[in-house]
N, CA and C atoms as a LAMMPS dump frame, in Angstrom:
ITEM: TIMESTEP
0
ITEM: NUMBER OF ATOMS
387
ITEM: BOX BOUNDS ff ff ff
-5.0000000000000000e+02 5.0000000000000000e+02
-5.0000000000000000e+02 5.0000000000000000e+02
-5.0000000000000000e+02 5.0000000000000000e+02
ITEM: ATOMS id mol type element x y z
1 1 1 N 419.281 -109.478 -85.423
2 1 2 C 418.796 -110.814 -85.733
3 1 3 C 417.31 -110.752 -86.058
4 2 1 N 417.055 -111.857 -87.21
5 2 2 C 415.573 -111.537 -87.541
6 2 3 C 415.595 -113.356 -87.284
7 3 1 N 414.3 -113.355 -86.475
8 3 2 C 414.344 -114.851 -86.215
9 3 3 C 415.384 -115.897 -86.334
10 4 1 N 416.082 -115.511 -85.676
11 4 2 C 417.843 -115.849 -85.673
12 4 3 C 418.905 -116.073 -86.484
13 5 1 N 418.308 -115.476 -87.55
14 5 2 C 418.789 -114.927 -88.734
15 5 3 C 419.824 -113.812 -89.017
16 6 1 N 420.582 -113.432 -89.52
17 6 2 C 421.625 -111.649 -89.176
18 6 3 C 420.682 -111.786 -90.772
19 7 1 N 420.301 -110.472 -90.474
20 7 2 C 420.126 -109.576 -92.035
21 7 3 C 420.911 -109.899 -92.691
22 8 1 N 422.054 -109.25 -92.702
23 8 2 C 423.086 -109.007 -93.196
24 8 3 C 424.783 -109.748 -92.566
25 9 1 N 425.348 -110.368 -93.351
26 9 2 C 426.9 -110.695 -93.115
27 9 3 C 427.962 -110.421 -93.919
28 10 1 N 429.04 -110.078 -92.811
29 10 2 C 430.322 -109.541 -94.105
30 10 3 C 431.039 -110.444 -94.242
31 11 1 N 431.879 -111.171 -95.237
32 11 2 C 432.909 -111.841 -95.24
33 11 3 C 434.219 -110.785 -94.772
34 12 1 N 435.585 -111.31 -94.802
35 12 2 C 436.393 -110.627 -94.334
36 12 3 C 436.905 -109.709 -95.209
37 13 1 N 436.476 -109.947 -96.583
38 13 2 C 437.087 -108.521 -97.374
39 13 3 C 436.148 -107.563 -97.176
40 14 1 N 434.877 -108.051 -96.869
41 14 2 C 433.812 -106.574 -96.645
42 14 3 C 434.477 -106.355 -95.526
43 15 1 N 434.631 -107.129 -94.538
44 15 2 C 434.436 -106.055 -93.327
45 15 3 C 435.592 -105.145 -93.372
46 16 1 N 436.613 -105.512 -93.72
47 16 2 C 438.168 -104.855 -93.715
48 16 3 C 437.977 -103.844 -95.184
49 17 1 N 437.021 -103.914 -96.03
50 17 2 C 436.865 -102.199 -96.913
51 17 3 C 436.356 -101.261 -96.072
52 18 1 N 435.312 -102.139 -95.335
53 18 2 C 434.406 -100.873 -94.379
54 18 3 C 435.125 -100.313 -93.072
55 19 1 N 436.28 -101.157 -92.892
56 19 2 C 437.256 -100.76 -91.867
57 19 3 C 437.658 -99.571 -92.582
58 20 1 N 438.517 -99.504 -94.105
59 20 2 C 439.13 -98.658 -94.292
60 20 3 C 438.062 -97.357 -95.013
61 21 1 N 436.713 -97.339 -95.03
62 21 2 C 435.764 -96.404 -95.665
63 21 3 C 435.95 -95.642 -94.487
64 22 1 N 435.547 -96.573 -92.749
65 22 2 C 435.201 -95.52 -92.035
66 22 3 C 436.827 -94.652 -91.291
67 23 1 N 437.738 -94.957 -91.966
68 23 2 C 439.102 -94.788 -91.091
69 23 3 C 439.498 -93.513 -92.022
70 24 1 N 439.124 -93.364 -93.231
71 24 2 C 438.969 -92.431 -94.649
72 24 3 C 438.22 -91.57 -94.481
73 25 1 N 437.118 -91.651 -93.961
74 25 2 C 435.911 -90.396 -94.62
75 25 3 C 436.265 -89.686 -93.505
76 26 1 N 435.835 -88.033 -94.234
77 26 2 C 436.09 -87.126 -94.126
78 26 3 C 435.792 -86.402 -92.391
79 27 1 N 434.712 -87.073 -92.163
80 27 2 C 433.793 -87.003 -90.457
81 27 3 C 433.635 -88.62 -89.843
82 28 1 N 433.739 -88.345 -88.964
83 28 2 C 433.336 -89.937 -87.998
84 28 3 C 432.121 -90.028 -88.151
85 29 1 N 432.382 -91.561 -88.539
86 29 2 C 431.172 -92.336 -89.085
87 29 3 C 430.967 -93.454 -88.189
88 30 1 N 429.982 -94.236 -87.627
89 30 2 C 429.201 -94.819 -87.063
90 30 3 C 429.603 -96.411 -88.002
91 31 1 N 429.714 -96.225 -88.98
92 31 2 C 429.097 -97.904 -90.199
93 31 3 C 428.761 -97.084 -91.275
94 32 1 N 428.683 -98.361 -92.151
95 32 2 C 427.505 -97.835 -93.659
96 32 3 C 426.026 -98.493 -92.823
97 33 1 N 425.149 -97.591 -93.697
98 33 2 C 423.709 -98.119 -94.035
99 33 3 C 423.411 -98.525 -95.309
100 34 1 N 423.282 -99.819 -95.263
101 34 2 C 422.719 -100.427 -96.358
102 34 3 C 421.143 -100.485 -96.453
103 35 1 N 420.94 -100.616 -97.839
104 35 2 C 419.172 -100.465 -98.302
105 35 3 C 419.081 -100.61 -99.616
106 36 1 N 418.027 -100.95 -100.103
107 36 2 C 417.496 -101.264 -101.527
108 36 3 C 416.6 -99.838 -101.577
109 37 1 N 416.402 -99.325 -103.407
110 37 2 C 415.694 -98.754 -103.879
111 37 3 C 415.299 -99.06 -105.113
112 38 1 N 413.491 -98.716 -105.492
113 38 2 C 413.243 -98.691 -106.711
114 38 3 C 414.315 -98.034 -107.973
115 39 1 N 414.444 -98.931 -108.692
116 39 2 C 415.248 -98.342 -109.844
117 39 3 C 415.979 -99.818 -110.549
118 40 1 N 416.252 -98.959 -112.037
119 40 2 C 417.327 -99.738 -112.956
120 40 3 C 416.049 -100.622 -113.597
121 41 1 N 416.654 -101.242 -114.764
122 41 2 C 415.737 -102.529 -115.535
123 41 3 C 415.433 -103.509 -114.929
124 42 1 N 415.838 -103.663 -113.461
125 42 2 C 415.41 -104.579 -113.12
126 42 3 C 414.244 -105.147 -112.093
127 43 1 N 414.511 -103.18 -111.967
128 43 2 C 413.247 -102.962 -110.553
129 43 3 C 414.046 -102.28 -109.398
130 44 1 N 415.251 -103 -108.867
131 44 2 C 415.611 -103.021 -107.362
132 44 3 C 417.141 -102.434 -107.687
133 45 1 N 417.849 -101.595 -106.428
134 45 2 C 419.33 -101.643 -106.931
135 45 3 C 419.445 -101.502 -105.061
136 46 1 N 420.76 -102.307 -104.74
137 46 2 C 421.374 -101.601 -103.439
138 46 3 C 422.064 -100.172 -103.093
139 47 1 N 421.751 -99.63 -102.023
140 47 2 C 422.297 -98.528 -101.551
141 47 3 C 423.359 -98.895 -100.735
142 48 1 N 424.146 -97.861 -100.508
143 48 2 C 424.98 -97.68 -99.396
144 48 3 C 425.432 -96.447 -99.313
145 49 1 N 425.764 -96.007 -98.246
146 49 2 C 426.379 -94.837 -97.753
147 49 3 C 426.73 -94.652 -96.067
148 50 1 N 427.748 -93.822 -96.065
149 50 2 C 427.982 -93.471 -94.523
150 50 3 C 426.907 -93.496 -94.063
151 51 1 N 426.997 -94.016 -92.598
152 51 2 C 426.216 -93.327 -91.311
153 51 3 C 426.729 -93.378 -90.029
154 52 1 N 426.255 -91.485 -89.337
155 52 2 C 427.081 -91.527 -88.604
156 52 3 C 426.325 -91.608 -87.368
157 53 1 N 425.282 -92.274 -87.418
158 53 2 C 423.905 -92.809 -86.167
159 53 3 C 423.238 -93.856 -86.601
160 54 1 N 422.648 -94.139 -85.973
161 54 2 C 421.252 -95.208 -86.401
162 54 3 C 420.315 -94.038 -86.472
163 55 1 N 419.148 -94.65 -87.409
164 55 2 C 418.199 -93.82 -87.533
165 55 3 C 416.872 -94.816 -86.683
166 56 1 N 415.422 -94.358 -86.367
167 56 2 C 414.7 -94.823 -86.188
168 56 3 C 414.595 -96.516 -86.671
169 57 1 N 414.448 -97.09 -85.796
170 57 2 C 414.187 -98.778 -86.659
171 57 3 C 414.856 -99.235 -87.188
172 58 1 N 416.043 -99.007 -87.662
173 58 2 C 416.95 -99.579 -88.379
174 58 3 C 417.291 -100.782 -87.568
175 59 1 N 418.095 -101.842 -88.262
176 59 2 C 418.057 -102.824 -87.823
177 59 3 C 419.967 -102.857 -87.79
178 60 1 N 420.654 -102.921 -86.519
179 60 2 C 421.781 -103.105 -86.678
180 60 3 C 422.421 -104.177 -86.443
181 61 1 N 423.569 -104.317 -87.25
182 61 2 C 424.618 -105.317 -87.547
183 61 3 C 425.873 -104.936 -86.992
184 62 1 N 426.214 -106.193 -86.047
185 62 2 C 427.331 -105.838 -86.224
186 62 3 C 428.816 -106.992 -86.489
187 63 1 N 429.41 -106.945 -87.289
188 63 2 C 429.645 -108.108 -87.567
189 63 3 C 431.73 -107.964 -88.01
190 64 1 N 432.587 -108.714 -87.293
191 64 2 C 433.896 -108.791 -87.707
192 64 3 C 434.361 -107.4 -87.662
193 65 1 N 433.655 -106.9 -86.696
194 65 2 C 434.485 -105.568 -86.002
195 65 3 C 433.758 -104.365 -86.552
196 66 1 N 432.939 -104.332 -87.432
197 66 2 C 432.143 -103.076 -87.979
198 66 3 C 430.461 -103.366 -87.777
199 67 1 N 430.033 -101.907 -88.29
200 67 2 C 428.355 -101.623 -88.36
201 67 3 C 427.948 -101.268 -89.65
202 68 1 N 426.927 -102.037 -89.438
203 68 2 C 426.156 -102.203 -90.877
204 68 3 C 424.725 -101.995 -89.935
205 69 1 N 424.536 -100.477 -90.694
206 69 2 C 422.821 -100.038 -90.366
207 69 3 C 421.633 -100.45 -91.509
208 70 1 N 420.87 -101.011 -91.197
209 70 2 C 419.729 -101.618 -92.127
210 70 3 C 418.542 -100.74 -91.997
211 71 1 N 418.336 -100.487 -93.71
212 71 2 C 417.201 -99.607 -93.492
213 71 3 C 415.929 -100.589 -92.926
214 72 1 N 415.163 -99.875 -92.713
215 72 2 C 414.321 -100.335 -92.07
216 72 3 C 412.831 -101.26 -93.386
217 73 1 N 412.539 -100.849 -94.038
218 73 2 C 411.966 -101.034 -95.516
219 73 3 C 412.99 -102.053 -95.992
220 74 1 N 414.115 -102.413 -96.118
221 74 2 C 415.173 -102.899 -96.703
222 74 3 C 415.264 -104.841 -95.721
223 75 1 N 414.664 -104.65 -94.751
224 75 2 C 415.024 -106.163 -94.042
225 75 3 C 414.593 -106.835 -94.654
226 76 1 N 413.377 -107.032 -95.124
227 76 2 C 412.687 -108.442 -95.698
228 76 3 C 413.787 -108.495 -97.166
229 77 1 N 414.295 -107.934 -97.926
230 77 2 C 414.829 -108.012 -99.132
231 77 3 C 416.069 -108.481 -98.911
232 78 1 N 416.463 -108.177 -97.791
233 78 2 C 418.38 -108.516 -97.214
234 78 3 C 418.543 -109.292 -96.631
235 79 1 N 417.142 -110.218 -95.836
236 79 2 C 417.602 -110.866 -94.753
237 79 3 C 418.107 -112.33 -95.385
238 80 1 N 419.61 -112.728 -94.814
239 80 2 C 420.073 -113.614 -94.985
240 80 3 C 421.318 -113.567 -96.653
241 81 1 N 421.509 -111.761 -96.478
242 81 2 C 422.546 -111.501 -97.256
243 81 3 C 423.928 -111.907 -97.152
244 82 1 N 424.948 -111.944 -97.752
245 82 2 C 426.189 -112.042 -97.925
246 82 3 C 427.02 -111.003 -98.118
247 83 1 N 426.993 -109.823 -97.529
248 83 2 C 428.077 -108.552 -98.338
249 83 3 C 429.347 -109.451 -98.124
250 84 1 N 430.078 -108.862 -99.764
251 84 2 C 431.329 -109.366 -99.788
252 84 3 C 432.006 -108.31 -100.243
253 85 1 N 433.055 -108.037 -100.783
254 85 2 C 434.177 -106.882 -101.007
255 85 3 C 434.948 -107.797 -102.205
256 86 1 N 434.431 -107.395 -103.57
257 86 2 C 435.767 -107.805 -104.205
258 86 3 C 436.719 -106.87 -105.697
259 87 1 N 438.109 -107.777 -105.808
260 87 2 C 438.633 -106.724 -106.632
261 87 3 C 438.898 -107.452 -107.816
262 88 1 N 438.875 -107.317 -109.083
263 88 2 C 439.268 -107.911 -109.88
264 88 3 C 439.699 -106.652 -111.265
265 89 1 N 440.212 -106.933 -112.529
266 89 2 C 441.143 -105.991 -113.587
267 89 3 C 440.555 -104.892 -113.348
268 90 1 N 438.576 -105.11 -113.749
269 90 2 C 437.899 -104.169 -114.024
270 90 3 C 437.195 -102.953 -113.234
271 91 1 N 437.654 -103.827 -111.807
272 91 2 C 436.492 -102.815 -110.762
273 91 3 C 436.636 -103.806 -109.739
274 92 1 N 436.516 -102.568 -108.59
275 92 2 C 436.541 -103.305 -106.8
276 92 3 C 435.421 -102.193 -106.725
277 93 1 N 434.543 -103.674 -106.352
278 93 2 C 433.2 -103.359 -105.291
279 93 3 C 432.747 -103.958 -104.074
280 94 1 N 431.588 -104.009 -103.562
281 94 2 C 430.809 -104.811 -102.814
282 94 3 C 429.881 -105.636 -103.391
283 95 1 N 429.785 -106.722 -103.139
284 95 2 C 429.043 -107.722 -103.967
285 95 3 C 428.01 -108.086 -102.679
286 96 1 N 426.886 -108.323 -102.984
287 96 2 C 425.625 -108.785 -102.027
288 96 3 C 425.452 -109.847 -102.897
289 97 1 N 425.503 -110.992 -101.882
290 97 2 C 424.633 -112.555 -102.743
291 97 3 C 423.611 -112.829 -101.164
292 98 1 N 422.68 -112.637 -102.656
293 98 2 C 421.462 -112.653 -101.695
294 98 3 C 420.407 -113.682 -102.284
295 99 1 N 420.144 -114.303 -100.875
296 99 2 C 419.151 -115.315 -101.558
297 99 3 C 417.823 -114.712 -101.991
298 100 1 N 417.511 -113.69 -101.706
299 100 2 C 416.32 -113.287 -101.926
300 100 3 C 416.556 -112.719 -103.613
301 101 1 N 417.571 -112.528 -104.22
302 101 2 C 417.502 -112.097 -105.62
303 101 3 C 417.033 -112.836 -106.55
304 102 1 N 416.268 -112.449 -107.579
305 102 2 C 415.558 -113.504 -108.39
306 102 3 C 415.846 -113.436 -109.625
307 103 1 N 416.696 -112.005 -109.909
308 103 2 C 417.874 -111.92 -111.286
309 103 3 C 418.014 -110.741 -111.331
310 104 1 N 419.249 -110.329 -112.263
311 104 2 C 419.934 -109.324 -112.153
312 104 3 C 419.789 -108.31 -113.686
313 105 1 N 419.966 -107.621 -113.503
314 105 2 C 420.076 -106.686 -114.975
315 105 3 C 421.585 -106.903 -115.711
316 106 1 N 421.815 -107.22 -117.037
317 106 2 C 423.116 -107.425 -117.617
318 106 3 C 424.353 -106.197 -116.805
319 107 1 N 423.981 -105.369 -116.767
320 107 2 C 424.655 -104.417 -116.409
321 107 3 C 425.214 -104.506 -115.009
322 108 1 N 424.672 -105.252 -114.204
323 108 2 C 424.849 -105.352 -113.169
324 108 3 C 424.479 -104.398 -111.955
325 109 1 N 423.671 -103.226 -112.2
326 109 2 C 423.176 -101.947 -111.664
327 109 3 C 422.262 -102.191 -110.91
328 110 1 N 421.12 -103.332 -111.453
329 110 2 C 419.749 -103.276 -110.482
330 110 3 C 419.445 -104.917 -110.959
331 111 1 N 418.778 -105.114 -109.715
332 111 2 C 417.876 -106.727 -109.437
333 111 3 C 416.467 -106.935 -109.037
334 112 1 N 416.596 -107.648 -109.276
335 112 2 C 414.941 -108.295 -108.427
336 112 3 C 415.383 -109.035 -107.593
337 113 1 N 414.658 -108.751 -106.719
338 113 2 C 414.599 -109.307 -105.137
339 113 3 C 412.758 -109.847 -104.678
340 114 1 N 412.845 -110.752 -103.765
341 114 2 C 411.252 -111.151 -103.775
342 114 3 C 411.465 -110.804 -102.423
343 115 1 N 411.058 -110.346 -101.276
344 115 2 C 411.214 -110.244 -99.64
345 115 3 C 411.243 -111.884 -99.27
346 116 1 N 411.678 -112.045 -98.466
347 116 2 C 411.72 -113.016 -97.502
348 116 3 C 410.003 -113.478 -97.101
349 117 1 N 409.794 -114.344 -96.613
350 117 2 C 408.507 -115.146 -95.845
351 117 3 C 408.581 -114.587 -94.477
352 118 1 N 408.239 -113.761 -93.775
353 118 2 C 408.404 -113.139 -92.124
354 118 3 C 407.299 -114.157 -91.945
355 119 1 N 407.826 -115.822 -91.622
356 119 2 C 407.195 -116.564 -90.914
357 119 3 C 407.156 -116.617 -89.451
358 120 1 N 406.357 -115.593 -88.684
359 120 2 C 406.754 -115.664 -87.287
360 120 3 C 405.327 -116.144 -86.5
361 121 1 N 405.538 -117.616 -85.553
362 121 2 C 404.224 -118.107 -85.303
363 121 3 C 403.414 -117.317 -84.396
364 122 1 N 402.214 -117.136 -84.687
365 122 2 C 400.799 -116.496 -84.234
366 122 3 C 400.248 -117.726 -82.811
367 123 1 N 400.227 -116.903 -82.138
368 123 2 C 399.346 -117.609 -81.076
369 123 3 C 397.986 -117.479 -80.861
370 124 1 N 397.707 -118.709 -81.008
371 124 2 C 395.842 -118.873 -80.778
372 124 3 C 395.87 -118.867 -79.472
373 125 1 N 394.522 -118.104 -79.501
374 125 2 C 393.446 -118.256 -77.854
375 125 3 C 393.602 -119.473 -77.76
376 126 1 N 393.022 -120.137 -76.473
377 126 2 C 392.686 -120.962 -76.311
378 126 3 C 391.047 -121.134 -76.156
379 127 1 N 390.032 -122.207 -76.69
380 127 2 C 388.787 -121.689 -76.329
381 127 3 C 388.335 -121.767 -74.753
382 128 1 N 387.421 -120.522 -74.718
383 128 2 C 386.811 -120.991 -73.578
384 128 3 C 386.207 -122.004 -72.98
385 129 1 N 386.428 -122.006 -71.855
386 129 2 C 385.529 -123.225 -71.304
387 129 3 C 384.295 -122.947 -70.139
């Protein structure tokens, strides 16, 4: 939770692909880790891949029976994501609707994302007396 926020949420077709990713791969896996990287026309693209730990700082999820590890660099861009799982003629993927995206590349490969506002209130001294 980021100011009572989840980073990240799965609907029920994500969580039930990531049921069957980690019931599939080859070694026991922990969750995916999700994360953004520089790249594509648009600037930004999502990652994913196994993980079979948390790493330092990561921020974990856990949500409708699975783990979703958050990179750590990756929260302000995700927080208050949507992973979804879908299939249609052309292709079954994971779809992220994220409010933080600010548009996408035609291709669908890479986005812009703006981070989130980490509005968290500061406490003043009080003055002396």
């Amino acid at each position: 939770m980021f100011g009572g926020l989840k980073v990240v949420s799965l609907t029920d077709a994500a969580a039930e692909r990531v049921k069957d990713i980690m019931a599939n791969a080859d070694k026991p896996i922990a969750g995916v880790r999700v994360g953004v990287r520089n790249g594509g026309c648009a600037g930004m693209a999502y990652t994913m891949d196994y993980a079979e730990e948390a790493n330092p700082g990561d921020e974990i999820v856990e949500d409708k029976g699975v783990r979703v590890f958050i990179d750590p660099k990756a929260v302000l861009f995700l927080l208050g994501t949507e992973m979804d799982f879908q299939v249609t003629k052309l292709a079954s993927q994971f779809v992220f609707n994220n409010p933080n995206q600010t548009s996408a590349c035609g291709c669908g490969e890479s986005v812009a994302i703006t981070p989130a506002k980490a509005d968290i209130p500061v406490e003043t001294p009080s003055p002396a007396r």
